[in-house]
Structure formats: structure tokens, C-alpha cells
C-alpha positions in Angstrom: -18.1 18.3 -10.4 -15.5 16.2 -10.2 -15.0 12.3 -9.3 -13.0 9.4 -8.7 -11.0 6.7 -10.6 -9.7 3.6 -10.2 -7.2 1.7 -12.3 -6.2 -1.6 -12.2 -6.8 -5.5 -12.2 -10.3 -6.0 -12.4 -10.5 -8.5 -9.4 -9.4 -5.6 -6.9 -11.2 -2.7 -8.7 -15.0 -4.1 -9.6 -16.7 -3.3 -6.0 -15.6 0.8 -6.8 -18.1 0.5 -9.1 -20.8 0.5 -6.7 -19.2 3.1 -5.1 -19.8 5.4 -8.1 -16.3 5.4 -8.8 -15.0 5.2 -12.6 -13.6 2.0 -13.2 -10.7 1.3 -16.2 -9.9 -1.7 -16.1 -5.7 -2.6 -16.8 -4.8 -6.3 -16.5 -1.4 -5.6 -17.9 1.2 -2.9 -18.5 -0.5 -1.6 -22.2 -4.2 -1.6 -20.6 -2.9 0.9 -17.6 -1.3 2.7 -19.9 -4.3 3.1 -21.9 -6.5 3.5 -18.8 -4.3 6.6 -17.8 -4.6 8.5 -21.7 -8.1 8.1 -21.5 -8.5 9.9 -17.8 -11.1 12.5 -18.0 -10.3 16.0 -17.0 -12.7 16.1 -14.3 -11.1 13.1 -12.1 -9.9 14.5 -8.7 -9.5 11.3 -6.8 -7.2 8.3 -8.0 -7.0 4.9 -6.6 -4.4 2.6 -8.2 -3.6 -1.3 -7.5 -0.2 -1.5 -6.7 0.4 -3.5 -10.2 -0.9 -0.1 -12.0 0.9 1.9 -9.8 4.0 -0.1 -10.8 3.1 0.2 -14.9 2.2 3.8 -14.4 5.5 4.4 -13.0 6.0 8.3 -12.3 3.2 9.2 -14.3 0.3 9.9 -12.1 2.7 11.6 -9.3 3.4 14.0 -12.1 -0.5 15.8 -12.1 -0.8 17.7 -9.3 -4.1 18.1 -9.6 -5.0 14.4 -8.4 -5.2 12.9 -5.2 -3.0 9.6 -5.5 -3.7 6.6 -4.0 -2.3 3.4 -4.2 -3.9 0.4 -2.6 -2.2 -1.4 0.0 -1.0 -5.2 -1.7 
């Protein structure tokens, strides 16, 4: 079965939580680029802040197999 992510600043990605949504946490350029090595496999769905989206660069656009979305700022 596969879920949703979210990665990002903690103050815009807590509330995904409740959602069921796994949550990685990345306050800063290192932490979303540790949050994005440590995606499970079975992620379908992934919500970015627009500060991750930013760190992440190209990255995420590159795995087709996601649904990419980026939060409005």
C-alpha cells in the first residue's frame, strides 16, 4: 500500500501528521537532504514546503514514481 510524505519546517508540516501522512522534519538544507535518503520505497505522494523544495533542488522531480507537491508560500 503505499502513502504520503511530507518534508519540511516543522511549523508548516506538524498538522500532516494527523492526516496519517509521514512526517520528516528538515529545518535546514542538511535535514531535507537527509529527509529525502531516508524516503521509503512505498511513498506515492509528496508534499514539500517551498524551503525543501528549494534544498531539494531537482531531486524529487527526478522519481517519476511520486506525485510532487509543493506547498504554496
Amino acid at each position: 500500500m503505499s502513502r504520503a510524505a511530507v518534508i519540511g519546517e516543522a511549523a508548516r508540516t506538524a498538522g500532516f501528521a494527523l492526516a496519517g501522512a509521514l512526517v520528516l522534519t528538515a529545518d535546514n538544507p542538511g535535514e531535507a537532504l537527509a529527509a529525502w535518503s531516508s524516503l521509503p520505497d512505498d511513498v506515492a505522494v509528496l508534499v514539500l514546503t517551498p524551503n525543501a523544495a528549494g534544498w531539494l533542488g531537482a531531486a524529487p522531480r527526478a522519481r517519476r514514481d511520486l506525485l510532487l507537491v509543493v506547498m504554496p508560500p
